[in-house]
N, C-alpha and C positions, 0 to 999 in steps of 0.2 A: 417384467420386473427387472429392474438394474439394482447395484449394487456400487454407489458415490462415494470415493473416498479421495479427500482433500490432497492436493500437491503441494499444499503451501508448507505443513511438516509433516514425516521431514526433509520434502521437496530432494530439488535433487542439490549433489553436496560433492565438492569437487573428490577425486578419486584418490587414493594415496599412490602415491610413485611406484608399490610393489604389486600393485593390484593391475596396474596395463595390462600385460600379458592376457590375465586372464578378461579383461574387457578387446581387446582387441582379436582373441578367439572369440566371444559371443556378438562383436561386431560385424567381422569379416568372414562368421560361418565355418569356421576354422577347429571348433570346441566342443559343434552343438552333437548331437546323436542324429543327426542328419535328416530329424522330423520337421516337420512345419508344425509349429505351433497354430493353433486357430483364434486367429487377434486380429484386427484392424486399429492402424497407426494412421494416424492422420493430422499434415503440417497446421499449426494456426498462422495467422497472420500476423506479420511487427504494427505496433504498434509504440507510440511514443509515451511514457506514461511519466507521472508528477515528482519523480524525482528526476527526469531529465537523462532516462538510458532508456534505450530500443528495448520493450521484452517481445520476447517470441516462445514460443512451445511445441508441442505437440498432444494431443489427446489419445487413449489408450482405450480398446475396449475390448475385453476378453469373456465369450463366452464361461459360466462357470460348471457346463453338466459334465464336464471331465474332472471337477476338481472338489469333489464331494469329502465333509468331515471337515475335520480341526487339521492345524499344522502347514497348510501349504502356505508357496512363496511366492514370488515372481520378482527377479532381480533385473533391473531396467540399467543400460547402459547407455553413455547420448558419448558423441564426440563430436564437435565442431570444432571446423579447422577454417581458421582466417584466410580467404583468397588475396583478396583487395582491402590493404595491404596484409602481405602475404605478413604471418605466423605459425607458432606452432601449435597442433593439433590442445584441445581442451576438453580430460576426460571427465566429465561427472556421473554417478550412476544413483540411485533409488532403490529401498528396497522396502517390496508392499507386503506387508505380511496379512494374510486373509482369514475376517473372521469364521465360525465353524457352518460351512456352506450345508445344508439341505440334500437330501439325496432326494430324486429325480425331477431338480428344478430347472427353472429356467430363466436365470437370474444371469446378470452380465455384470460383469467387473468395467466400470466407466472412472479411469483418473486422469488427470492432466500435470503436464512436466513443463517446464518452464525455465528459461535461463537469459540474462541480460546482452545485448550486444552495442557496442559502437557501431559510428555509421561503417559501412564495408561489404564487402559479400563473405560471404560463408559455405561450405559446404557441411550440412547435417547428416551424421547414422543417429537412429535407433535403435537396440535393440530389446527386446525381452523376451526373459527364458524360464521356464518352469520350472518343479523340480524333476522332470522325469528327463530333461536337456533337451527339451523339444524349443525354436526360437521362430519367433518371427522380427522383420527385419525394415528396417524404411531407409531411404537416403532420397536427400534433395539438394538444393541452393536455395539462397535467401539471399538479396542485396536488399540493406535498410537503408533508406537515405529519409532524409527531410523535404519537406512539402510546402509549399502556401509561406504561411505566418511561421509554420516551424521552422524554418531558417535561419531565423535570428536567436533562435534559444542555444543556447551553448550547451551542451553534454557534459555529463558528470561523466562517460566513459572515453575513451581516446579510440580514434577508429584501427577497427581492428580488435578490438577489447573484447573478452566472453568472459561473462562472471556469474554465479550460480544465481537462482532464480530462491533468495532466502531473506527473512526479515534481517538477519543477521549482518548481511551487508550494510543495512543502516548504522552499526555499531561503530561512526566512526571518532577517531581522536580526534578533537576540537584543539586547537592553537591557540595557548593564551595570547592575551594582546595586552598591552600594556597602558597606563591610563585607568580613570574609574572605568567600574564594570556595568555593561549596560544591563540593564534589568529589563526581564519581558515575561509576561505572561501570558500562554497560548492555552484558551479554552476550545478542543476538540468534541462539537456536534455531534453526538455518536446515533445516528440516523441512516439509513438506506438511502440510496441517491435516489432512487425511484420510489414515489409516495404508495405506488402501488404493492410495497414487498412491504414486510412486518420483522426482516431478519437481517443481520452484517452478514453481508456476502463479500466472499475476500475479493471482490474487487471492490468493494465499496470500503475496507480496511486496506486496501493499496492506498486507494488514494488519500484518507487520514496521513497513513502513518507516512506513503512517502511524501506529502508534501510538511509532512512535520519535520522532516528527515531533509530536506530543502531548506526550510526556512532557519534551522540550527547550521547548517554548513555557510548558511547568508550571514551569520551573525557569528561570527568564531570569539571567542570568549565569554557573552554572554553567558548571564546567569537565567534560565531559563526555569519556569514555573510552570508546567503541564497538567491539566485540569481539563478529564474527559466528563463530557454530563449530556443528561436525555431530555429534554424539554416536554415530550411528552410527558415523561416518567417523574418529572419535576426532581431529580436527581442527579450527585454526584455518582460517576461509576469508578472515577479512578483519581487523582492529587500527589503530586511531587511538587514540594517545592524547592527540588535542586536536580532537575531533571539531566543524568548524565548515562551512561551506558547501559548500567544496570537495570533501570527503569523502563527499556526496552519490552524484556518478558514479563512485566507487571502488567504495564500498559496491555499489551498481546491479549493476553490470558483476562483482564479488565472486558476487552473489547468482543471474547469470543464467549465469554458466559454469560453473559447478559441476556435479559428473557426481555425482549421489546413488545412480544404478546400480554406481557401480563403489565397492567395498570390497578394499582390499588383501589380500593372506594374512596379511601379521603381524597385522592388526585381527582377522581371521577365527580366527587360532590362538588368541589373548590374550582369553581368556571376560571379565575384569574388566575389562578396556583400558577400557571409557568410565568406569568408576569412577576408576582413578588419571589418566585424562586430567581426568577433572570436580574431584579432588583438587588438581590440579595448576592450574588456574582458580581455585579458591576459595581455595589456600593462595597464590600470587601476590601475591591480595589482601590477605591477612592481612600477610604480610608487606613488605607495601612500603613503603620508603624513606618515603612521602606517602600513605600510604592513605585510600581515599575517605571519604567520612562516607555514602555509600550504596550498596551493590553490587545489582542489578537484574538476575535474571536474566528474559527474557520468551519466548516464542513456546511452540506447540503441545506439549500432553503430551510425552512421553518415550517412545519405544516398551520400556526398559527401567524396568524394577521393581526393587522389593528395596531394603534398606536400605546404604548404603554404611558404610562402616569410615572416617567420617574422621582422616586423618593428619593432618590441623593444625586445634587445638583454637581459637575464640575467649575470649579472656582476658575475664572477665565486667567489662562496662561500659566497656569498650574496644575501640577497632577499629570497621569500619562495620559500619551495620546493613545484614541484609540479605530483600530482598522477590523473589519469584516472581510472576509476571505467568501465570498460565498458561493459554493458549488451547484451551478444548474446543467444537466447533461443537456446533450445538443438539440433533445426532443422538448425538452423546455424553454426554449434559445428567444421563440416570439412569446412568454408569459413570463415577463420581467414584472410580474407583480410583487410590492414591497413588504417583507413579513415584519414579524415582532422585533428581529435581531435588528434588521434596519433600522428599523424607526428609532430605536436606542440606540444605532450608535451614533445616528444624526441627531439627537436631540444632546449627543456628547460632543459635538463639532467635529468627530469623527467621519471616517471614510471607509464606501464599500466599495470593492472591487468585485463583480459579477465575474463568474471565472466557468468558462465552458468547455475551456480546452488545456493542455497543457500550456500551447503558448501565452495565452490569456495569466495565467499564472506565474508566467516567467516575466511579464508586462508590470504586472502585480509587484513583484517580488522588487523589481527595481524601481517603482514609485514608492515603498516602503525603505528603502535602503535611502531611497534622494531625503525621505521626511524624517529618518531618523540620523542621516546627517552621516553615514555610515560610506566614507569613502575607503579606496583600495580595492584593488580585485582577487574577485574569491571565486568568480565563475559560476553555476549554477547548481553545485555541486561539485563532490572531492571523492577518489578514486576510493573502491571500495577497498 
């Protein structure tokens, strides 16, 4: 029996200036009651992910038949210190509070910690400590560099850069620009990247939000319109039509309660429903009062195929353009079969981009910027 409890919040969170001390005694072994704690730490691998920074972590697993009842804690410390190029050390720490644990179980405490890097090497500590001051301890190195195709993608971090592993960082200021305002509308597929899971697993809301979190840094002043929906579920889950900071923890909390198990009976009677539901999206746009100058639809294939019947034609050289973003993981790389969202957006003279990797993305992102005529550089990303 384990006991999973998410990193994402409230992940780890940089440390206040008055709190070192006491991390750098639970670091350095300095502070603890000189017990071992009984925990296995263990480094994950970097990894380049869709908003265009290194993340890296660590996974956490603590026995829980010492820690029986309500009220216990365990307070997680990281420090990473930039080698190449050298900087200064960067505290963040964690703290898991534990639900009222079972007397004589045998249950384990499994979370994972996480934190951004530029390209560089690093040196990482772990630590975590109980309440009775018992600590266990890890330290390593990590050099993240770029690979293959990732080479040509540019970084939203600067090397040498460590920033906390939180949605938060997406909260960034956009730069007005001057000139009419571009108008876009980005429809987020809220689906599992793998047809085989039924649920948003926070990497498959990594890659939503940080490529949403991309494509708003690509576009600085736009007016942005974010519209999450389930095609299975022939539903809206989430709508902003002036999508700016705030809309950040809507979206979030949009994305994390949503029941993708449950399907209603009308959906289930109505064989075509996500056809006139996707109708019913695409002609919105067509016909709006202010229509965008770009309609975006992005996230994971379609578990539905077949060509749709569209009901609202675009009027040639009018109306927004519109592009497909479409996520296939790398185990679906040779089944480039064409689902519903394609076939509409090529029946709109629109354009898919198949997207496997980060770089493939970044590929994307600048054949969108060439067709929406969007010159100046803004890089691939802006500092958290």
């Amino acid at each position: 029996m384990s006991l999973s409890l998410p990193g994402w919040l409230p992940g780890q969170m940089p440390l206040d200036a008055d709190r070192v001390p006491e991390a750098l005694a639970a670091l350095d072994g300095t502070g603890s009651s000189g017990s071992r704690m009984s925990c296995d730490i263990h480094p994950s691998a970097f990894r380049l992910n869709y908003d265009f920074r290194f993340q890296s972590g660590f996974d956490v697993a603590v026995p829980l038949k010492r820690y029986e009842g309500a009220g216990n804690a365990f307070q997680v410390f990281v420090r990473v210190v930039p080698l190449a190029p050298a900087g200064p050390p960067v505290f963040l720490e964690q703290a898991i509070d534990l639900p009222n644990v079972p007397k004589k179980n045998h249950a384990e405490l499994q979370v994972a910690g996480g934190y951004y890097l530029g390209d560089g090497k690093y040196s990482v500590d772990v630590s975590v400590t109980d309440p009775q001051g018992r600590a266990c301890r890890k330290h390593w190195r990590i050099e993240t560099k770029r690979t293959g195709a990732e080479k040509n993608v540019p970084l939203a971090l600067e090397p040498g850069a460590v920033a906390p592993f939180t949605f938060e960082t997406w909260k960034r200021n956009r730069t007005d620009v001057a000139g009419r305002t571009l108008r876009v509308s980005i429809f987020l597929h809220a689906i599992p990247l793998s047809r085989r899971v039924m649920s948003m697993r926070m990497s498959d809301q990594e890659v939503l939000l940080g490529s949403l979190a991309s494509l708003r840094a690509q576009m600085p002043g736009a007016q942005l319109k974010v519209v999450a929906f389930n095609l299975d579920q022939q539903k809206e889950i989430f709508r902003d039509p002036a999508f700016e900071e705030d809309g950040w923890d809507n979206l979030l909390a949009a994305l994390e309660t949503q029941q993708l198990c449950t399907v209603s009976y009308q959906v289930l009677a109505h064989g075509n429903g996500h056809i006139d539901f996707l109708n019913q999206l695409i002609g919105d746009e067509i016909h709006s009062a202010e229509p965008a100058d770009a309609v975006i639809f992005l996230g994971p294939t379609a578990r539905q195929a077949g060509k749709p019947r569209l009901l609202t034609a675009r009027p040639p050289g009018l109306g927004p353009q519109f592009f497909y973003f479409e996520y296939k993981p790398y185990w679906y790389r040779n089944s480039d079969f064409p689902d519903v969202v394609y076939h509409a957006i090529r029946a709109l003279s629109g354009k898919t981009f198949r997207i496997h990797s980060p770089s493939d993305f970044a590929s994307a992102m600048q054949a969108l910027r060439a067709a929406l005529d969007l010159r100046g550089s803004t890089g691939a990303g802006s500092e958290p």
